[in-house]
N, C-alpha and C positions, 0 to 999 in steps of 0.2 A: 669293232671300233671304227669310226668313220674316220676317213683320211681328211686333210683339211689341203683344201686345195692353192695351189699359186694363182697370182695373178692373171699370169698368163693363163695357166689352166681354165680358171673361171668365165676370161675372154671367149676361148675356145670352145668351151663347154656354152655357153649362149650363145657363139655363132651358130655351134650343129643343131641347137637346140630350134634358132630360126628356119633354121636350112631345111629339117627333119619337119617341121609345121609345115610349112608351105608347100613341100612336096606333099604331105599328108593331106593337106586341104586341095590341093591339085589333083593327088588322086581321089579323093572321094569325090570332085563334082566330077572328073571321069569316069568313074563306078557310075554316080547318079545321070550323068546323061543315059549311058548304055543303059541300064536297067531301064530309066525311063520310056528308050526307043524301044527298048525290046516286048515290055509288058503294057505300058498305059498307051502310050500313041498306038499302037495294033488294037488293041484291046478297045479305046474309047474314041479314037481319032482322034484327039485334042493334038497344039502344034509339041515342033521338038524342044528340050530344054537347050540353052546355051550353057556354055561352059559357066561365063559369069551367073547365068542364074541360077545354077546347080549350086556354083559358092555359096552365093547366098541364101538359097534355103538350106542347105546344112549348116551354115552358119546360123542360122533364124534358130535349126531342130537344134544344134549343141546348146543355145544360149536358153531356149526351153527344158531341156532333160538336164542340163548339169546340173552334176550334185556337188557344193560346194564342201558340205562336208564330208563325200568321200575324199574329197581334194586336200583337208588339212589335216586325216588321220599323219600319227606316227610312222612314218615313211620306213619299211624293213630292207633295204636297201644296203646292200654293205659301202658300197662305193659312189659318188656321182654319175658315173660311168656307167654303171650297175642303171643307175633308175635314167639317163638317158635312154639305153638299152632299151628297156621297157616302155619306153616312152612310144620310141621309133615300132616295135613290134604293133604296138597300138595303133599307130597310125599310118604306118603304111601294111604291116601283116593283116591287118582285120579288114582295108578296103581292100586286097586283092585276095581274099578269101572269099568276100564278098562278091566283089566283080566275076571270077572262077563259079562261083556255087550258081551265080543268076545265070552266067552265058550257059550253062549245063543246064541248069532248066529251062531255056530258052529255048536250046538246038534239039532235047530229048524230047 
């Protein structure tokens, strides 16, 4: 049974929810610079990315690959909390999995 949340709750639960994106998107153009210096500029000499342009093409590649309707399945989440959770492993566990897997085949 899903809990129904307070007001407050809700507030707080969309602050971590901004809080958790931004770092997410922060970390991925940081994944995406590194990767980029590590494999395309060595590789092709073209210039470095900037932070800001790193945004903005993962912002370009999310708004291309999202799938809108994996996004409005029946969410199995017991709790709020529960699918913030999940939210956050998404988006900061996957770009520092990310980041870790690329500097390992960079340095190997």
């Amino acid at each position: 049974m899903k809990e129904k949340l307070s007001p407050s709750g809700c507030i707080l639960l969309v602050i971590l929810f901004v809080i958790i994106y931004i770092g997410g998107l922060w970390l991925s153009a940081y994944t995406t610079t590194h990767l980029w210096a590590w494999f395309v500029v060595s590789t092709f000499g073209v210039p470095a990315l900037s932070m800001r342009a790193a945004m903005g093409i993962n912002i370009l590649i999310t708004h291309f690959v999202f799938n809108p309707n994996s996004a409005t399945k029946e969410s199995k989440h017991d709790s709020s909390w529960d699918a913030l959770a999940t939210f956050a492993g998404a988006a900061l566990g996957t770009n520092l999995l990310i980041l870790v897997m690329g500097y390992l085949v960079h340095v190997l």
